[in-house]
C-alpha positions in Angstrom: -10.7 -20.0 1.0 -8.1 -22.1 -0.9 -7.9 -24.8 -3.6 -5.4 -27.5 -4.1 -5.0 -29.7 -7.6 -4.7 -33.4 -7.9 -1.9 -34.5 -10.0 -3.6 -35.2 -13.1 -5.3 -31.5 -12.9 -1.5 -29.9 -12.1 -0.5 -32.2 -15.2 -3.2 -30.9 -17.4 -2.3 -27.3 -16.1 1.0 -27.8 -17.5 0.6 -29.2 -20.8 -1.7 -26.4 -21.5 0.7 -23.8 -20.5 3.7 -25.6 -22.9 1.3 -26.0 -25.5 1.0 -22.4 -25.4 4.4 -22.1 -26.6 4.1 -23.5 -30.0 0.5 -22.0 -30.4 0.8 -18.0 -28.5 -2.9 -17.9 -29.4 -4.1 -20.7 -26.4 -2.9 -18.0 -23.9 -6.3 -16.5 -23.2 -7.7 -20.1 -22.7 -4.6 -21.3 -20.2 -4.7 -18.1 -18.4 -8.3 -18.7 -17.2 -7.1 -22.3 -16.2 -4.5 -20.4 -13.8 -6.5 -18.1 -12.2 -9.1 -20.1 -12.1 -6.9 -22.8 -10.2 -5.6 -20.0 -7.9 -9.4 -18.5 -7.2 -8.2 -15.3 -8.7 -10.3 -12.7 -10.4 -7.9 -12.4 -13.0 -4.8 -12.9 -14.8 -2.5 -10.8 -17.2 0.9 -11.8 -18.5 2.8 -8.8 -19.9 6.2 -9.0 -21.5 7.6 -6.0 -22.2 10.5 -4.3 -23.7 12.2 -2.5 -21.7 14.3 -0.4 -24.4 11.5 0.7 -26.4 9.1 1.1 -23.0 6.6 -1.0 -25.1 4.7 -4.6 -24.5 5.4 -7.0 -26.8 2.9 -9.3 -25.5 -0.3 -8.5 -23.4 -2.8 -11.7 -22.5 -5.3 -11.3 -20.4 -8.0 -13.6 -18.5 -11.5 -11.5 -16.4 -10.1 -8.2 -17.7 -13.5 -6.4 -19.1 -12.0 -4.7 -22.0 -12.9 -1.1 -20.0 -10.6 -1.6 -17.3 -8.3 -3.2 -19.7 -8.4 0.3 -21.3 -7.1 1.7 -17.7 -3.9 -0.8 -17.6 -1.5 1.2 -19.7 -1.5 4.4 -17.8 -1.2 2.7 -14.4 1.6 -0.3 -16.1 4.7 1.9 -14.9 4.0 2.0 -11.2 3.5 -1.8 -11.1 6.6 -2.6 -13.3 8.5 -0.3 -10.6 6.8 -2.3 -7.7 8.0 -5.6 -9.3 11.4 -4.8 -10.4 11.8 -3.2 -6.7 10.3 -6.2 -5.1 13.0 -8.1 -7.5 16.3 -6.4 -6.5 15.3 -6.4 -2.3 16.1 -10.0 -2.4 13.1 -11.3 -3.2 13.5 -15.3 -5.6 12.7 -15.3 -9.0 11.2 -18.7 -8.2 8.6 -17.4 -5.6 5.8 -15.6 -6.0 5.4 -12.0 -4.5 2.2 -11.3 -3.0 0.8 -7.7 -2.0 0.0 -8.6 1.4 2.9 -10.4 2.5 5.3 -7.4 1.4 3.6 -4.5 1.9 0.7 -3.5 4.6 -2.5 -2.8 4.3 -1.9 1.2 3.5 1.0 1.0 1.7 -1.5 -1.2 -1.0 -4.4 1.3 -0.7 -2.0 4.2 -1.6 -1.1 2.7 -4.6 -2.1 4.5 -7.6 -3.0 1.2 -9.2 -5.3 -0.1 -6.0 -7.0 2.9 -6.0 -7.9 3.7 -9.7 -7.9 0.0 -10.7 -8.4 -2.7 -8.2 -10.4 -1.1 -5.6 -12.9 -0.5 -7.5 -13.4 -3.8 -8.8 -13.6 -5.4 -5.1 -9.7 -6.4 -5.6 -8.1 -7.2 -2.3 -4.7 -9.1 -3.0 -2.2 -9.2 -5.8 0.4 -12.1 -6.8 3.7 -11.1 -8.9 5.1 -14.4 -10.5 8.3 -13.6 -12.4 8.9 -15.3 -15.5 11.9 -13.5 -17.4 14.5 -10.7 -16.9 17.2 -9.4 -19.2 18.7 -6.2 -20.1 15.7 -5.4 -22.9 13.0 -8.1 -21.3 10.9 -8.1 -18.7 8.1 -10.5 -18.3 5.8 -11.2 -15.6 2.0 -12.9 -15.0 0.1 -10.6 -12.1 -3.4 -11.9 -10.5 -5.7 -10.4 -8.8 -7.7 -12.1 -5.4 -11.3 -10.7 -5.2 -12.4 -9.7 -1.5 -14.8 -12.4 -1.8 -11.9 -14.9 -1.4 -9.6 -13.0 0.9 -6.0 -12.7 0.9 -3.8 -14.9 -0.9 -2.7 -17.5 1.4 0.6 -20.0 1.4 -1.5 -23.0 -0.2 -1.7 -20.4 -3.3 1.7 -19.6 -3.0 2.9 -22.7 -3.0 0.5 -23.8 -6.2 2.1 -21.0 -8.1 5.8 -22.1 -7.2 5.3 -25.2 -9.1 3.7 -23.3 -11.6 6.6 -20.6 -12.4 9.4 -22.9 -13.8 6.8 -23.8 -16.9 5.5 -20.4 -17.0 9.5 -19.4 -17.7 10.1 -21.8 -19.8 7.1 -20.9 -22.1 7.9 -17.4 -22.0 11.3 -17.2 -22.3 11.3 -20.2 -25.8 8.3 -17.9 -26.7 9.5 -14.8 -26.6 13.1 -16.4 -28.5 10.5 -17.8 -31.3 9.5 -14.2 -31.1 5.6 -15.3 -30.4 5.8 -17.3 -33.8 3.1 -20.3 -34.3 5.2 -23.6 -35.7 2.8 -26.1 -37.2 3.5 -29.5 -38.3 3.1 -28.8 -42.1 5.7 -26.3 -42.2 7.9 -27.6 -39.3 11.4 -27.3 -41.4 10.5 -23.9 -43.3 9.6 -22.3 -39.9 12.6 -23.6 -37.7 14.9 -22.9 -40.4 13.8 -19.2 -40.3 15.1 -19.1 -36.3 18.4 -18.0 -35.5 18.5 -20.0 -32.5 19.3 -23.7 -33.1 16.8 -26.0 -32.3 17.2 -29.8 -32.5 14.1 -32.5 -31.9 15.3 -35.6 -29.9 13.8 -38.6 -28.7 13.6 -40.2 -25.1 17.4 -41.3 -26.0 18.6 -37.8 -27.2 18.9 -39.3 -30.6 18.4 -36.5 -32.9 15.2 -36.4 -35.2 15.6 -33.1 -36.9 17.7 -30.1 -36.6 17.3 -26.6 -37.9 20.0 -24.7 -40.0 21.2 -23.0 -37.3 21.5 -26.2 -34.8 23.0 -28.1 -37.7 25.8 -25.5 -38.8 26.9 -25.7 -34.4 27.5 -29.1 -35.0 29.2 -29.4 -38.2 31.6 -26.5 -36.5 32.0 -28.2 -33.4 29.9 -25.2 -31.7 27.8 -25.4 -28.5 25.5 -28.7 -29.8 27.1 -31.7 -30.9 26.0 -34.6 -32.6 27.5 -37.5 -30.8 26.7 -40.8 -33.0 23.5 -39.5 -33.8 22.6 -38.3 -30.1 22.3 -35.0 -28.7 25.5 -33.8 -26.4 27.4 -30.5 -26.0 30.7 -29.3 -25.3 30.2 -30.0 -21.8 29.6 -33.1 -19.7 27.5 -31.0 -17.0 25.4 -29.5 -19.7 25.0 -33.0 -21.7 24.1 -34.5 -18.3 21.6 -31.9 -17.5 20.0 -32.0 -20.8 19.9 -35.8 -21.4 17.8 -35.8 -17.5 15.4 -33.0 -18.9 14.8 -34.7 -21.8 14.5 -38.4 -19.9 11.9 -36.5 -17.4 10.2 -34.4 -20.5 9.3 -38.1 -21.9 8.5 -39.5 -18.4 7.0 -36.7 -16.2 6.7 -33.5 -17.6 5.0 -31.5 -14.9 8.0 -32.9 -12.7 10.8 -31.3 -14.8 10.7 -27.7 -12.8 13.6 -26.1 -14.0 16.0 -28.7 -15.1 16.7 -28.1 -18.6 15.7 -24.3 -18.5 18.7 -22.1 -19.2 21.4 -24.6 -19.6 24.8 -22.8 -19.9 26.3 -24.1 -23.0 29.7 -21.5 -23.2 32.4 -20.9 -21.0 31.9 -18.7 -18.1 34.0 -16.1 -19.6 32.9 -16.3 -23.3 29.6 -14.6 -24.2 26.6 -16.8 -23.1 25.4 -19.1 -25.0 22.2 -21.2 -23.2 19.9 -24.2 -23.8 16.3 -24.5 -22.9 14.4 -27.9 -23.3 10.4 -28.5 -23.9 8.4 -31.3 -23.5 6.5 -32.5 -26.8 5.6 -36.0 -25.4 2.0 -34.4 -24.7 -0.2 -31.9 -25.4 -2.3 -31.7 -28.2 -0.5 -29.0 -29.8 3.1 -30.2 -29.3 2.9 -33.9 -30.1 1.4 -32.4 -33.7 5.2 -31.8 -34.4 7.1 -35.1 -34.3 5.5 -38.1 -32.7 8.3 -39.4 -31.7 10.0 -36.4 -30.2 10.1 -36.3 -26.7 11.9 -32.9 -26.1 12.3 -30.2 -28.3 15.8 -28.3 -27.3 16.2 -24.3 -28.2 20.5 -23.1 -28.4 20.1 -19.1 -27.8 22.6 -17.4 -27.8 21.4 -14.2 -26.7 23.1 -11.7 -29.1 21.5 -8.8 -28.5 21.2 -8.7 -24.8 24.8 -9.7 -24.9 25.8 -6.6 -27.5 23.9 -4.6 -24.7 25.8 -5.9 -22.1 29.2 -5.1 -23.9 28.1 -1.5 -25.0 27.3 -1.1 -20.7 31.3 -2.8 -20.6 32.3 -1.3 -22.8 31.0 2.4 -21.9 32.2 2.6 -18.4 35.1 0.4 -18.2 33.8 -2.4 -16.3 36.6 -4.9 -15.3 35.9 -8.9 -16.5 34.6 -9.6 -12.7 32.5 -6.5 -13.1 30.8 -7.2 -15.9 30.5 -10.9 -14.6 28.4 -9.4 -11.7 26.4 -6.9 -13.9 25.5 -9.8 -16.1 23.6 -11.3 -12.7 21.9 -8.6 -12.1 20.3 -7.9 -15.3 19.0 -11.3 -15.5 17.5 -10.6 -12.0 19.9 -12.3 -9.7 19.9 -11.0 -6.0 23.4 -10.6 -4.3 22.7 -14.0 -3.1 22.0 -15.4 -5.9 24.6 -14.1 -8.2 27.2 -15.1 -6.1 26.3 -18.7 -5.9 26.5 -18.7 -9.5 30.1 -16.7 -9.8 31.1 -19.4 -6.8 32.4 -16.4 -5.4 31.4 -14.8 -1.8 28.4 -12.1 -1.2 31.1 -9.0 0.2 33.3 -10.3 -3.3 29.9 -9.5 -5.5 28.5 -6.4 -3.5 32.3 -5.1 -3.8 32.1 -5.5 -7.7 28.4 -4.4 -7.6 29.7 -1.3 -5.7 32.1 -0.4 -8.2 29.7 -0.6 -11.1 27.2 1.9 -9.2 30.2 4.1 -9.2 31.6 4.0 -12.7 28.1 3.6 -14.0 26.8 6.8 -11.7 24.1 5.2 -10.7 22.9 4.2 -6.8 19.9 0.9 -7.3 20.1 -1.8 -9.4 16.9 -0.6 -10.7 18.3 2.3 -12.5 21.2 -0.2 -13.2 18.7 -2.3 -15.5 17.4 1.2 -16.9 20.5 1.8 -18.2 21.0 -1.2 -19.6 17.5 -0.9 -21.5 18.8 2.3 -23.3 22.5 1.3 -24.2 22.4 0.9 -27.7 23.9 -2.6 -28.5 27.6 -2.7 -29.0 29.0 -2.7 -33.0 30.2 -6.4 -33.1 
């Protein structure tokens, strides 16, 4: 069995999911939504920190709070699973589902099918990943009762369009650190944010700008305020963020990921990115400005970064090294990272090879473990 959305039901799918950003409390509702839409049993979003081994966020949807009691102890194996899934190739941008990866016994020998889903008449499970960084992992996994079968393609190809919003959510949540931003104290709450974060309209003219977005600007840093409009110190990244903002007002279910992780700072200066949210709709979001469009979040990942440097600086990791490291903590595949370094696959498996060496490691699983425990470096 399978189910497909019309357009306005896929639009009202992701206005609640962005609405969720500003207001972490409408998770519960919009993860019913999801699974609902996917004929799943259930649905739990998990982001976790990988330093302190804890979850800063669990949100669950058909969990009875009994076997929600059971998650914990069986939470390691399936984070293993998914990271391993992760580093064999597999996209960020595509959901992983049980049966297409792994057989039929392979599933039932999991600790997790066995004390967990079995039990409940689980027969399927779909990984979406939604954010990876040396201290951060986040990830929504559902559950397909027998009833319905396996997951199929139409499913999978449901949740594809689904996982750009999903990341965008997550990732401005988790840098608002899960805070709620109301209309009444708009200015008191940005202002406490580190991150910059400037309000524009369909024109990128700017409406308001926090402390931090308005000190980059006076300083000539990575936002600029161009005769009152939004632009940065780079034409690609202006471009990029003057189209997400353009669809945000237009089509926001269309934006998929332009305008999500916009690199703002030179490739060989720490990284500095932008991430842009639609606040045209919803009923939460357009509470904020009404004429603000687009709402646009400057992070520039300091302690991820400071991690990154203490792994550098630690083992002596060349510039092209760390380059390469920096990839693969943010979940690239070999693949992957080298279309971003714009260098070949043997040039980023040769650096990767080197790192495993100095590093004395052998999986880019243990490579992102490591990471997780380096204590950031002094700046």
């Amino acid at each position: 069995m399978t189910v497909r959305l019309s357009s306005q039901e896929l639009s009202d799918l992701v206005g609640q999911i962005y609405d969720c950003t500003l207001a972490p409390d409408r998770w519960e509702t919009t993860l019913h939504a999801i699974k609902d839409s996917l004929l799943c049993e259930y649905a739990f979003l998990r982001l976790d920190n990988l330093a302190t081994h804890t979850s800063l966020v669990t949100r669950n949807a058909g969990i009875e709070p009994a076997w929600l009691e059971c998650l914990p102890a069986l939470a390691p194996e399936v984070a293993e699973i998914l990271v391993q899934v992760l580093i064999s190739g597999h996209s960020q941008d595509a959901p992983s589902i049980a049966s297409q990866y792994m057989t039929r016994e392979e599933i039932d020998a999991t600790q997790f099918h066995q004390k967990w889903g079995q039990p409940q008449g689980i027969a399927d499970y779909m990984g979406l990943f939604l954010l990876q960084s040396p201290t951060r992992l986040a990830a929504l996994e559902l559950g397909r009762h027998e009833r319905h079968g396996v997951l199929t393609g139409c499913e999978a190809a449901l949740a594809t369009l689904l996982i750009p919003h999903l990341r965008r959510a997550v990732t401005i949540s988790n840098a608002l650190d899960l805070a709620t931003v109301e209309k009444e104290r708009l200015a008191e709450t940005l202002d406490t944010l580190r991150l910059g974060v400037v309000l524009a309209d369909e024109d990128s003219r700017i409406l308001h700008a926090n402390r931090s977005a308005e000190t980059m600007m006076r300083d000539g840093g990575f936002v600029r305020d161009g005769g009152g409009r939004l632009t940065t110190g780079s034409a690609a990244a202006s471009a990029e963020i003057k189209t997400a903002i353009g669809m945000a007002a237009r089509n926001e279910s269309g934006i998929g990921k332009t305008g999500l992780a916009v690199r703002l700072s030179h490739e060989s200066a720490a990284p500095a990115v932008a991430h842009v949210l639609p606040l045209a709709r919803g009923e939460v979001r357009t509470r904020l400005d009404p004429a603000a469009v687009a709402a646009v979040f400057i992070n520039t990942g300091g302690e991820d970064e400071a991690r990154l440097r203490g792994v550098t600086a630690a083992f002596a990791l060349t510039p092209a090294e760390a380059r390469v490291l920096s990839r693969i903590l943010s979940g690239r595949n070999v693949n992957e990272a080298a279309h971003d370094l714009g260098v070949a696959a043997s040039t980023v498996r040769t650096h990767l090879d080197n790192v495993f060496s100095k590093t004395g490691v052998t999986r880019q699983a243990e490579l992102i473990r490591l990471a997780a425990r380096m204590a950031p470096a002094t700046l």
